[in-house]
KOLFI-462663 format. One record per residue (C-alpha): residue in one letter; chain; x, y, z. Coordinates in steps of 0.5 Angstrom, whole numbers, m for minus. Example, Ala and Ser with C-alpha at 12.3 -4.5 7.8 and 13.67 -1.06 7.14 Angstrom:
2
+---+---+-------+-------+-------+
: r : c :     u :     v :     w :
+---+---+-------+-------+-------+
: A : A :    25 :    m9 :    16 :
: S : A :    27 :    m2 :    14 :
+---+---+-------+-------+-------+
This chain:
87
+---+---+-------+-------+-------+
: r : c :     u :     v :     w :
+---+---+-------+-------+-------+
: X : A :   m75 :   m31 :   123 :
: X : A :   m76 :   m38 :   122 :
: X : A :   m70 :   m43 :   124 :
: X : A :   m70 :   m50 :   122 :
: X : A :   m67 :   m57 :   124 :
: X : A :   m64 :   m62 :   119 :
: X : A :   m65 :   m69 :   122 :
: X : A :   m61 :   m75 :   119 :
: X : A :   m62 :   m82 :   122 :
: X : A :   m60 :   m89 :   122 :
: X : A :   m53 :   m88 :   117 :
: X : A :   m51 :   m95 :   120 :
: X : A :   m43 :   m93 :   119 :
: X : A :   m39 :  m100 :   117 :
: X : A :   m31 :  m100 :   116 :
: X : A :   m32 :  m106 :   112 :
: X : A :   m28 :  m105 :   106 :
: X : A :   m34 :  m109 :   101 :
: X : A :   m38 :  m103 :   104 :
: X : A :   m37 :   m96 :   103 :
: X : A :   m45 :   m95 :   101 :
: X : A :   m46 :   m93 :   108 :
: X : A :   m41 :   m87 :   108 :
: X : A :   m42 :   m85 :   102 :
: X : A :   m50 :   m84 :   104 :
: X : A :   m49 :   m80 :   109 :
: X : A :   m44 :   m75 :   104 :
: X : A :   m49 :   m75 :   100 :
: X : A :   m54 :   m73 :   105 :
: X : A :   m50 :   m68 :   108 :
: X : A :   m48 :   m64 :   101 :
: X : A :   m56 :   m64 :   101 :
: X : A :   m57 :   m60 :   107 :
: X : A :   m52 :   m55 :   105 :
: X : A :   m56 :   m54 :    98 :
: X : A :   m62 :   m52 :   103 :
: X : A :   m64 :   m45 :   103 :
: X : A :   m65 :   m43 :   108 :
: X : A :   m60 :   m47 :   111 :
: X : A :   m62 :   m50 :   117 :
: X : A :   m59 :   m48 :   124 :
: X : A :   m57 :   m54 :   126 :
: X : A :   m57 :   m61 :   123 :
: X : A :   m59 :   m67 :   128 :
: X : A :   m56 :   m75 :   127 :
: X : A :   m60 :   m80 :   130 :
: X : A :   m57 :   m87 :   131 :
: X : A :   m55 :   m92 :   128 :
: X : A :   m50 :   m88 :   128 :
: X : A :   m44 :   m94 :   126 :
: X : A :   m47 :  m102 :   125 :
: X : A :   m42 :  m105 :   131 :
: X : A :   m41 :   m99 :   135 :
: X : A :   m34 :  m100 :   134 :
: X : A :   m28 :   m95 :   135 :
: X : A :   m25 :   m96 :   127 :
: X : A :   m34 :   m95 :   125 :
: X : A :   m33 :   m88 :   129 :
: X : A :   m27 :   m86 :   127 :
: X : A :   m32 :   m87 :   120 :
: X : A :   m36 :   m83 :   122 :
: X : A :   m32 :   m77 :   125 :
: X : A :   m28 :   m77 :   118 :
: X : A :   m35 :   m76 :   114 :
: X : A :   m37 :   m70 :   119 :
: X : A :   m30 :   m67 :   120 :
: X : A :   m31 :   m62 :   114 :
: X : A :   m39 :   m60 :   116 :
: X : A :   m39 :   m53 :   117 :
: X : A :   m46 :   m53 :   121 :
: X : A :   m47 :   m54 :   127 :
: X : A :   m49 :   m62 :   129 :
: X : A :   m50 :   m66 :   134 :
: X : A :   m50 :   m74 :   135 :
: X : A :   m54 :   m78 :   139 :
: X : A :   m53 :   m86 :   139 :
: X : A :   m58 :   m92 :   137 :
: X : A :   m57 :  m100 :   140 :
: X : A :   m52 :  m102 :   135 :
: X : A :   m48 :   m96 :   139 :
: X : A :   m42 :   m95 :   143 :
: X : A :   m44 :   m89 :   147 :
: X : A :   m38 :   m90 :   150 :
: X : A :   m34 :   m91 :   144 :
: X : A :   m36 :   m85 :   141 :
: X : A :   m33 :   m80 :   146 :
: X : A :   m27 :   m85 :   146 :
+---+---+-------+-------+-------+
């Protein structure tokens, strides 16, 4: 058997209320890899994760995954905060 990983990049999560695009991008990209069969083990999400690295862009972000039901694993870019992240 064949295992697979998802790999989903740059979803640049931004708490700016002019735009929501951003979020709704990475739902929608989310509600894709469920639709695959198989599904795959795993999804991976690259960074930019958020545009500021802001602790309100994280809290984004940890809204959009909440419900995923895979497993996944997130890793920052250079508009990131690590340390925002797991604050």
């Amino acid at each position: 058997m064949t295992l697979s990983v998802a790999h989903l990049s740059d979803p640049h999560i931004t708490t700016d209320p002019s735009t929501q695009a951003p979020a709704a991008g990475l739902r929608a990209a989310l509600h894709r890899v469920l639709a695959l069969d198989p599904p795959p083990a795993c999804v991976v999400v690259t960074g930019d994760l958020t545009e500021h690295g802001e602790p309100e862009e994280y809290a984004a972000v940890g809204e959009a995954l909440r419900a995923f039901p895979l497993p996944l694993h997130l890793v920052t870019g250079n508009h990131d905060a690590p340390e925002a992240l797991v604050g």
